[in-house]
N, C-alpha and C positions, 0 to 999 in steps of 0.2 A: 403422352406419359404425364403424372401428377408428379410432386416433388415429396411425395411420403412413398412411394410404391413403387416397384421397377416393372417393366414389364410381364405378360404371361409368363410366370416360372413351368421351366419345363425338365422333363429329367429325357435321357436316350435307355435304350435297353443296357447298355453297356455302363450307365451311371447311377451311381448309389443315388437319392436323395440327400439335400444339404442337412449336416445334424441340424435338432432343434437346441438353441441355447437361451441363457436367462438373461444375458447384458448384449448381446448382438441378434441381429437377423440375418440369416446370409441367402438370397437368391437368387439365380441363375435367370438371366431371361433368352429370350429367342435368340438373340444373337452369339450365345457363349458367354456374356460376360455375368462375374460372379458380381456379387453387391452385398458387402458385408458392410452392418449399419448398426455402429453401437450405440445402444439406448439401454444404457446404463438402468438395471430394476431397481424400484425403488427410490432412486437419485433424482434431482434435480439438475444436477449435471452431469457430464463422463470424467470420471476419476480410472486410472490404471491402475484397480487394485486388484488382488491376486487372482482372483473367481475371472474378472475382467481378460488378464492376461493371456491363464491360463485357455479359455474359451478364444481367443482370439488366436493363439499354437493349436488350438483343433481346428479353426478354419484355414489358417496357412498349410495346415497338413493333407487337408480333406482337397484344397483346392491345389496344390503340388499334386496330387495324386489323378485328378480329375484335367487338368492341364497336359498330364503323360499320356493318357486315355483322349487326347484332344477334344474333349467334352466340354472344356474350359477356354477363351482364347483370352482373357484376361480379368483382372478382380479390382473392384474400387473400393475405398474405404471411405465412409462418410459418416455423418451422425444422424442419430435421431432426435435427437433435441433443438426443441425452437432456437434455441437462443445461443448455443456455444457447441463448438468442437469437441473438444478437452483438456479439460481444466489441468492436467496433470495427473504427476502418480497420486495414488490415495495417501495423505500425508497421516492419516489416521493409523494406518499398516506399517509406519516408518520406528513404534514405538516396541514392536514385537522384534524386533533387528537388536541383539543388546552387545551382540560382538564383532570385529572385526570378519571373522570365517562365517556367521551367518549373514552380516552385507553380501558376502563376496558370494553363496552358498546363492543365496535371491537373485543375483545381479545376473549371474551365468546365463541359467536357464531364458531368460529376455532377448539375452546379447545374442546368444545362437540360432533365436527366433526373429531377429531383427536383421542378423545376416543370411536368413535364409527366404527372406521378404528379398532382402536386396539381390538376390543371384535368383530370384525366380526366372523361369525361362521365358512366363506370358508378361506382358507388361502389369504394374500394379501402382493405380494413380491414385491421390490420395485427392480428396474432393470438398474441401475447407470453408465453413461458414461461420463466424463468432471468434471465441478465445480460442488458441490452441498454442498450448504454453506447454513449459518443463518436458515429462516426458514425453507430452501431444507432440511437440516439434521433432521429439526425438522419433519417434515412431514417424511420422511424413517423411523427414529426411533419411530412413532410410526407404520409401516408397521412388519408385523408378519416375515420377512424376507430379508435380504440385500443382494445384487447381487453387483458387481460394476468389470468391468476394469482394466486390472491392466496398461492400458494405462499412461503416465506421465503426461497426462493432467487431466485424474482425479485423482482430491483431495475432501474433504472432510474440514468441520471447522466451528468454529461460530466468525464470526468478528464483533459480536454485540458491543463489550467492543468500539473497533474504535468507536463506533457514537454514546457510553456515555452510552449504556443499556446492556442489558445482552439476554439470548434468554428469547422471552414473550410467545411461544407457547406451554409450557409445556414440554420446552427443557433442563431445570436444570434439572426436577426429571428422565427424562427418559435416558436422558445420564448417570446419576449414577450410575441410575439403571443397565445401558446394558455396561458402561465400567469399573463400579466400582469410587468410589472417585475421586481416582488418577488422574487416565487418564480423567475424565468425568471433573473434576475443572481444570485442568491443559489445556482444548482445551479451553473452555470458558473464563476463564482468561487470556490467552496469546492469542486469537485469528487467530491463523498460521494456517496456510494449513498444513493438512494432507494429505501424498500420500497414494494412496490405499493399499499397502502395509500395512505400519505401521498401518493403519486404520484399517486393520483387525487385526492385530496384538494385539493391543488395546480392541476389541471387538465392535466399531462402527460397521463393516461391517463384514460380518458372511463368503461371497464365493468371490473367484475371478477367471474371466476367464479373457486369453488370449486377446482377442477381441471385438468389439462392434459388429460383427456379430453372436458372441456366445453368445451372451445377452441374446438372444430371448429362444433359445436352454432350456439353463441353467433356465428360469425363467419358462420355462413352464414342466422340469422336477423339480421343486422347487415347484409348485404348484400340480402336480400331485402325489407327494410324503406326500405332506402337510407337508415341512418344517417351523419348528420354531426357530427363532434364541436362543441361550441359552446366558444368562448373565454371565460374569466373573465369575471367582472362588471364593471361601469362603475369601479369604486375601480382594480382590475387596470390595467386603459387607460388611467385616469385618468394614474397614475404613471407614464409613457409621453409624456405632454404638458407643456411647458414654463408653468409656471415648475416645476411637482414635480419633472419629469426632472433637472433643474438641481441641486435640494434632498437629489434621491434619489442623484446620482453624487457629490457630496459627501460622503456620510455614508456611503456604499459606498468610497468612496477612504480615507476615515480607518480605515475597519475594517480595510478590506486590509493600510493601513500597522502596523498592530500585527502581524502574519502577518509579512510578506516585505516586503522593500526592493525598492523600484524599476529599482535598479541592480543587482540579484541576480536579479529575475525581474520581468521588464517584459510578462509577458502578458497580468496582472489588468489593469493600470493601463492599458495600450491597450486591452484592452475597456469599461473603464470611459471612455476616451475617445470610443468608437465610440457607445457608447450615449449620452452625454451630448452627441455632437453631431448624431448621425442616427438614435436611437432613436425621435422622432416618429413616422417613417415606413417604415412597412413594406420598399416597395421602395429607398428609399434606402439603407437598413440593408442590403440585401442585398447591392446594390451595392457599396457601401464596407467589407461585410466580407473580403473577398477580398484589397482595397489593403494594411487594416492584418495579415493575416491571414499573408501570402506573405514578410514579414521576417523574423517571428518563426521560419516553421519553416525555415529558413535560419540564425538565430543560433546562434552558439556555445552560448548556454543550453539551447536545444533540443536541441543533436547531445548533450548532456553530459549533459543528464533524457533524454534517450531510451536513452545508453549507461548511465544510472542503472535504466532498466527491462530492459536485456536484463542487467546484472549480476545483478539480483533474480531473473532466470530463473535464472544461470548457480548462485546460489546455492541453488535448489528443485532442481537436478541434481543435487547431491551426495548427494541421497535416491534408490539405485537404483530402477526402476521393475519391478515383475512381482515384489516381493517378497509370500514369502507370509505374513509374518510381521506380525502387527496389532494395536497396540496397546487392548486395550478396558479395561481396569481398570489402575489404578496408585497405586503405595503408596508416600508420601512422608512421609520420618521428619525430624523438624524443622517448629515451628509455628509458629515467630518468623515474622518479617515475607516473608521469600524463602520459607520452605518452604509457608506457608500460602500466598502470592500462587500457587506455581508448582502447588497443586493446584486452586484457583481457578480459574486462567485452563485447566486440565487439563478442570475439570467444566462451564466456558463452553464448552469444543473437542467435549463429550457423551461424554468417558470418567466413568466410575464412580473415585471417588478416597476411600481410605482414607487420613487423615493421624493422624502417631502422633507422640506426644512422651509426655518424661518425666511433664512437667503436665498433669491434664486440664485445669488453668486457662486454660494457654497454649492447649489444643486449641479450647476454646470462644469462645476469642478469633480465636484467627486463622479461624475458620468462619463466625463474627458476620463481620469485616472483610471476607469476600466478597460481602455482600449488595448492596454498590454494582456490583462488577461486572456480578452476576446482575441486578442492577435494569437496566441499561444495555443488556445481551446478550439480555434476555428481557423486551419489553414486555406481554407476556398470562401471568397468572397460573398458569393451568397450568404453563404452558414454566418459567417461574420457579421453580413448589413443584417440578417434574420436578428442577430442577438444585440445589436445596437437599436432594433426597433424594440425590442420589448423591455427596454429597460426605459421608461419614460419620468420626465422630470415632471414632478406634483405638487405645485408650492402650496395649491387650495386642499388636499384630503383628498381629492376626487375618487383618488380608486376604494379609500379602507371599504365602503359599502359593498364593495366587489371581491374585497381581497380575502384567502382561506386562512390566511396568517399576516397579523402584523406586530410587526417587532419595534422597539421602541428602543433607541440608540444615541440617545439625548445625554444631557449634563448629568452627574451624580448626585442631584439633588433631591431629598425628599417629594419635597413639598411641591417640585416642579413636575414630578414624575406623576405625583397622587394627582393635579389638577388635568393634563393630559390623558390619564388613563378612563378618568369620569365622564370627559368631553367622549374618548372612545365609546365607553360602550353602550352609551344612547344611540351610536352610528354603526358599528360593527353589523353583519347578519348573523343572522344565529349558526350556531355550529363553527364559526369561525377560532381559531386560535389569539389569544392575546397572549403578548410575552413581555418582557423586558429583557433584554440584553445588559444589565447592572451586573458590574465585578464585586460590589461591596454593600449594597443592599439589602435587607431582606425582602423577601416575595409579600411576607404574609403583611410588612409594614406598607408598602407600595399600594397591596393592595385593601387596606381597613376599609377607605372610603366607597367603597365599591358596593352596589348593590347585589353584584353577586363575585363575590370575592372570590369563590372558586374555580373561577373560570381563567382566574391569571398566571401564569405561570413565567418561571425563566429560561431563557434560552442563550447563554452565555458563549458566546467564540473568542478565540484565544485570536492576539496580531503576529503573524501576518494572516487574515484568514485563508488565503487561497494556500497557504503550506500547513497547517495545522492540523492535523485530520478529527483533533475530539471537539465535540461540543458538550456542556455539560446544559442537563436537562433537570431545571431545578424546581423538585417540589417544593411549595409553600405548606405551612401548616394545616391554609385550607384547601391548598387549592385541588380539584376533582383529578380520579386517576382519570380517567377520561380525556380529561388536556392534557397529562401527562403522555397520556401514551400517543394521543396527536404532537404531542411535541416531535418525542422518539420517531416518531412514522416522519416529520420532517425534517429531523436532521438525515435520515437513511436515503431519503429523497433528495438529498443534494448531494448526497456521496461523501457526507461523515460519517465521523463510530458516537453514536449516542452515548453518554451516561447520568442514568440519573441520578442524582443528588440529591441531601437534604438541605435547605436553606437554611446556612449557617455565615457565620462570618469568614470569607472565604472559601466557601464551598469546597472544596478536594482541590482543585488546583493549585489555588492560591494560597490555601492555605499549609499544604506541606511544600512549598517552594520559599516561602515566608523565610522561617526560621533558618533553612539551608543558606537563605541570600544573607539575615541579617548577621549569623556566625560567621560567616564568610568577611564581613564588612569591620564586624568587630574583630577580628583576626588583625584586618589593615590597621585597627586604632592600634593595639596593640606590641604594634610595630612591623610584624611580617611582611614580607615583598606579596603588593597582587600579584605579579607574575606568577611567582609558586605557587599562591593559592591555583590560580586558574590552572598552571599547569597541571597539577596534581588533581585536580577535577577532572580531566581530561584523562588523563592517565588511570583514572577511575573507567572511564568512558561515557560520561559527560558530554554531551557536543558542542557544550560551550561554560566556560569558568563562572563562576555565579559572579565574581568583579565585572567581567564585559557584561554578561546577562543584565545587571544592575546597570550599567550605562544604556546596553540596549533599549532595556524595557523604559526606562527614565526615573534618576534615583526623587524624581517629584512624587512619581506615581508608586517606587518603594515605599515612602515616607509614608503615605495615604496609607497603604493597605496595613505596614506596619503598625499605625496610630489602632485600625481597624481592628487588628488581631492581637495589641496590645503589647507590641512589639517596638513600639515608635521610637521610644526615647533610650535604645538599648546602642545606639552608633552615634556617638556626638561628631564625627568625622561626616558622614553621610550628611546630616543637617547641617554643617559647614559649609557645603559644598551647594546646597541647595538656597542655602540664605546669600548664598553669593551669586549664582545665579547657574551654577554649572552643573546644569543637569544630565548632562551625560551626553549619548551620539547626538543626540537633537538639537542640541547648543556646538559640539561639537569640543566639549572639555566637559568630564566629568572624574572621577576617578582617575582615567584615560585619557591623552588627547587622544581625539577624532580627524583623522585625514582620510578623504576619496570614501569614508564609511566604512574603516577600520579604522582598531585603536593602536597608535603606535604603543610598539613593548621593547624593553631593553633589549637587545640583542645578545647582550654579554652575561647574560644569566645564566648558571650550570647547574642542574642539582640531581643528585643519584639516583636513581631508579627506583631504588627500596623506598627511601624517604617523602619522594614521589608519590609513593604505593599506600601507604603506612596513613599520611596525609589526606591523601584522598578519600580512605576509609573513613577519616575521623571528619570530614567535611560534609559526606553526607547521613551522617549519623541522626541532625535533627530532622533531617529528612524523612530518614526511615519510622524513628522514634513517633513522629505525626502523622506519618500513615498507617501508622497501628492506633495510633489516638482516634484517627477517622473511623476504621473500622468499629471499635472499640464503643465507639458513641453513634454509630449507628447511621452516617452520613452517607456512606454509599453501602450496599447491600451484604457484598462479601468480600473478603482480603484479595480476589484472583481480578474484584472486579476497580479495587484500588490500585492493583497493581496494573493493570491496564488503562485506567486513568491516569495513572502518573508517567508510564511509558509513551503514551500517544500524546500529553499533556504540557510533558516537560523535557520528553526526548531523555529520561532515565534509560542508559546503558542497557538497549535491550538486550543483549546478550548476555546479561545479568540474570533476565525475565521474571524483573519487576523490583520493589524495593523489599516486599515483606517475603516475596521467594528468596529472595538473596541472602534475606536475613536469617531462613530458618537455611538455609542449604550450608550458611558459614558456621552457623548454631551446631549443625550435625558435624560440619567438616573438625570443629572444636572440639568437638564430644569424644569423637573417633581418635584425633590426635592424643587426646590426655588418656583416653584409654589404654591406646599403644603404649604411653609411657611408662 
């Protein structure tokens, strides 16, 4: 048997032929067993959307009927795609849904098909290669049997919480049920990928084989044995029964409350409701997931995490696609903290990375500081020592002659930048990538002395890089869209979100985060408590007060950019504090003191909710005011694509989704309100 094909499909007299459909293939081979194989038309991945589902209720139907007729002795579900399982529901379908009773109206029809997968009488094993996430898990778990890979690209998870809901296909009670409490609230609430592994571990997934050519093997001795998967132990179920259910939503609500507020994202906190009053029971839980289920994907939170994931697409397009040009080796000069992180997370993505500095002290240092990432990225030692050898210390240049990109992560100095880049590109190979990694430079200045100056571009990462997810990709005046879009194809190639930019003073980042920090700062000259500022950022849904953010970031390296953006001399406080030497967490007193890498805060501070609210709005006003200036002047390309800059950039409230959505949605909420009057 091949691992695309099942065997001779066969029919009996007594059996119809399997329908023909446009997102599955379903055939029957010699042994009885069905093989229903979604290969989503048109898709690059399996999405459950409606055409999907429905075609998938006429194989359940066709093969119940064909199982009566014992023409059937059992059915596996598999994919046809290289690369993933399913991705989930179609999150594009979720925008047609505008009321509560049409959720609920959508939901039914699935639940009834998903419990009649689960009472089938032949066994029905579900046979898992790649991603199989949201509704994908939901649809396995209710299949009588879980196969899966122990490949690293599948994982397992419900990343419903991200887009403000929780799972709606009857995926709270059966994950309970089949991982126990624990594990079963702990995936749904934290939303993470699971590798298969762990996933069996847990009790999501019941077997694992070696390979996706053993899929087939294993699922068709899994159906001729008539296996069933068994649910967690007695402690799993236990936590499921009151009084522990009581004890366990408690202690799951306080964890959440460190994460997300209630009032910013209220999808944990209603499923931590559902479960703490109808977790006991199976079907009750199934029932009542729907009631609390059908609000959520209705709320404004939702429509704004869901316009938050089609931004993050809009952001991966900026990397043209059919490019032939591939980044495998790269050569990063600078070993301080950005240049070493950004070859790190380089030789985490499985490129080969040369890093050069002046030092070999600094070289040995910033190579040591990647072993935590590599610890985190690579649980098995092999995978581990693999990615400790490709990250190689190069004090002479050795590799740039070799390298498809190299980046330049040195001092912010002109003049030191112009001589380095000239030395480059008499050695570079052709077609290679040149960049600079400059926060406050321009590209086209960098690159004057260049005999071909369009060939340089910027490739800017935010600190901490291994948690950041944007890089901005900064045109120069001159530089060729052709590097540019090499750029983009390298940052999608390490598993950021590109955005390209114009080379300005502060390119999109930096620069509407500027005036947010310095209003903030002058607020404190002023007299105000940081405390309430920060708080009231936060209470915005901010993830962190632009006062700590300014310590974080280092009020040195405020001061810089401020100077830069023309802002510098607008906080006589801030330059106080820096001519003294307290530059924030890194000195360990700035604004803030610094203990263990938090900043101690009064604890005796109380302030209202309203004023709170009220504050918050006016804090990040210069915020939004700049990100209309950006568009405005033509720095990134269009408002959805600034707002997706500044949400992956600066961690703006995405449940907002975005600063200039926010702004036109509060513009209409105004409009509406004086009209009523």
């Amino acid at each position: 048997m091949n691992d695309d094909t099942p065997t001779a499909t066969t029919t009996s007299a007594t059996t119809t032929a399997p329908p023909v459909l446009n997102d599955w293939r379903l055939n029957v081979d010699v042994e009885k067993i069905a093989w229903a194989t979604f290969d989503r038309e048109g898709e690059s991945a399996n999405a459950l959307g409606r055409r999907p589902l429905e075609e998938l209720a006429t194989i359940i139907d066709w093969v119940e009927k064909r199982a009566a007729e014992k023409a059937v002795r059992g059915l596996v579900i598999m994919s046809g795609k290289e690369k993933g399982f399913i991705v989930g529901a179609d999150i594009r379908e979720f925008a047609d849904l505008k009321t509560q009773e049409q959720v609920v109206d959508a939901i039914k029809p699935v639940n009834e098909m998903l419990d009649r997968i689960e009472k089938m009488k032949v066994p029905v094993v579900a046979a898992i290669h790649g991603v199989c996430v949201g509704g994908g898990l939901e649809l396995i778990l209710a299949c009588h049997y879980r196969i899966a890979t122990r490949d690293d690209s599948t994982k397992i998870g419900f990343p419903e919480v991200k887009l403000g809901i929780f799972p709606g296909f009857n995926g709270t009670a059966r994950s309970i049920r089949q991982a126990g409490a624990i594990a079963g609230m702990t995936a749904m609430l934290k939303g993470s990928m699971i590798r298969a592994t762990a996933a069996r571990a847990q009790g999501f997934i019941d077997q694992l084989v070696d390979s996706k050519g053993a899929l087939r093997w294993a699922a068709r001795k899994a159906v001729m044995q008539k296996r069933k998967s068994k649910p967690k132990g007695w402690f799993a179920s236990l936590m499921s029964k009151w009084p522990a259910r009581g004890f366990l939503a408690g202690k799951l609500r306080d964890e959440t409350k460190k994460r997300v507020r209630p009032d910013h994202y209220p999808a944990p906190f209603a499923l931590i409701d559902l479960f703490e009053e109808h977790g006991g029971s199976y079907d009750e839980m199934k029932r009542e997931e729907t009631k609390a289920f059908a609000p959520l994907m209705v709320s404004d939170t939702s429509k704004n995490l869901r316009r938050v994931f089609f931004l993050s697409e809009a952001l991966k397009a900026q990397a043209p696609k059919g490019l032939s040009w591939k980044p495998m080796r790269a050569h990063i000069i600078g070993a301080g903290t950005m240049g070493a992180d950004i070859a790190g997370w380089c030789v985490a993505s499985g490129m080969e990375v040369t890093l050069q500095d002046l030092s070999k002290e600094q070289i040995e240092n910033g190579i040591a500081a990647q072993s935590r990432l590599f610890k985190k990225k690579f649980r098995k030692k092999p995978a581990n020592d693999a990615a400790k050898a490709r990250l190689i210390a190069d004090p002479d240049g050795n590799g740039i002659a070799r390298a498809d990109i190299i980046i330049e992560a040195i001092v912010e100095k002109l003049d030191v930048k112009q001589t380095l880049f000239k030395d480059l590109e008499a050695k570079m190979k052709p077609g290679a990538v040149m960049a600079s990694n400059t926060s406050s430079l321009k590209i086209e200045d960098i690159a004057a002395p260049l005999k071909d100056p369009g060939r340089l571009i910027g490739i800017h990462f935010f600190n901490p890089v291994a948690q950041m997810p944007l890089v901005e990709v900064v045109r120069g005046a001159s530089s060729r869209q052709e590097e540019v879009d090499k750029g983009a194809a390298f940052v999608t190639a390490i598993d950021k979100f590109p955005l390209i930019v114009k080379s300005v003073p502060g390119f999109l980042v930096n620069r509407v985060l500027a005036p947010y920090m310095m209003g903030a700062m002058a607020r404190v000259d002023a007299g105000e408590e940081k405390e309430k500022i920060d708080e009231a950022a936060r209470t915005f849904g901010m993830p962190m007060g632009p006062i700590e953010l300014a310590d974080t970031v280092g009020l040195d390296v405020c001061a810089s950019v401020g100077q830069i953006l023309g802002l510098g001399n607008k906080v006589s406080g801030a330059a106080q504090l820096v001519n003294a030497g307290k530059l924030g967490k890194k000195t360990g007193q700035g604004y803030y003191t610094w203990k263990d890498g938090k900043p101690v805060k009064s604890e005796d501070a109380r302030y209202g909710n309203g004023e709170l609210e009220k504050l918050g709005r006016e804090l990040v006003e210069p915020l939004i005011a700049e990100a209309q200036r950006a568009v405005d002047e033509g720095v990134v390309e269009t408002a959805d694509l600034v707002d997706a800059g500044v949400i992956f950039g600066t961690g703006f409230a995405p449940f907002r989704g975005g600063p200039l959505h926010y702004k036109t949605e509060l513009s209409a909420a105004t409009e509406e309100l004086t009209a009523a009057e």
